[in-house]
N, C-alpha and C positions, 0 to 999 in steps of 0.2 A: 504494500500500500504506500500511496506517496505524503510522507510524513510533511514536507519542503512549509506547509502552514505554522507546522511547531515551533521549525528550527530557524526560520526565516530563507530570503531567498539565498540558492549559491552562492559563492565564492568562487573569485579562480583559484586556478594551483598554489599561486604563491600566498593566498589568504587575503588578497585585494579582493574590493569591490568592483564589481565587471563597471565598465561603462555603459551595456546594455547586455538584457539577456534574447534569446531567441527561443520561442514558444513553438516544440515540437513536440509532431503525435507519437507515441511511444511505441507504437505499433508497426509503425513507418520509415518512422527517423524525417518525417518530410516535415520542413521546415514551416510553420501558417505562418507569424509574422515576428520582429522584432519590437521589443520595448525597452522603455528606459524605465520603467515601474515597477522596483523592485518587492513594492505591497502586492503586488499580482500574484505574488507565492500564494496568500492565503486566499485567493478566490479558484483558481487552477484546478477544474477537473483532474482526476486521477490517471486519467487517459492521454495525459498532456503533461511534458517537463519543462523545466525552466531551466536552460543551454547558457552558462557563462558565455558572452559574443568570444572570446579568445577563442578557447573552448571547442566552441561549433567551426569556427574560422580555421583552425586548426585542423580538427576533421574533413574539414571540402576539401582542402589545399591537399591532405594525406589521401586521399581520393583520387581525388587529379593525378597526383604526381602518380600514381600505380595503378593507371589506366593502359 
């Protein structure tokens, strides 16, 4: 179950505050949109996580590059 209301929103790796998280289905990994609203944690379907932008950015780029 997605805890993320408890604990508040993520963090990146290094314990910083994202500049924006990226709202994806969990199911999919496909991205719906980006916010800068890190109160969004606690309204966030269970079906839906909250993507530090590094994070997600990192992941396309790792994508890409081993296409």
């Amino acid at each position: 179950m997605n805890n993320e209301h408890l604990i508040g929103p993520p963090l990146e790796d290094d314990g910083s505050t994202p500049a924006s998280w990226v709202i994806q289905e969990r199911s999919t990994g496909r991205a719906i949109f980006e916010t800068f609203n890190g109160d969004l944690c606690r309204t966030i379907k269970p079906a839906y996580e909250m993507i530090p932008i590094r994070k997600y950015l990192a992941a396309v780029n790792a994508k890409i590059a081993n296409q």
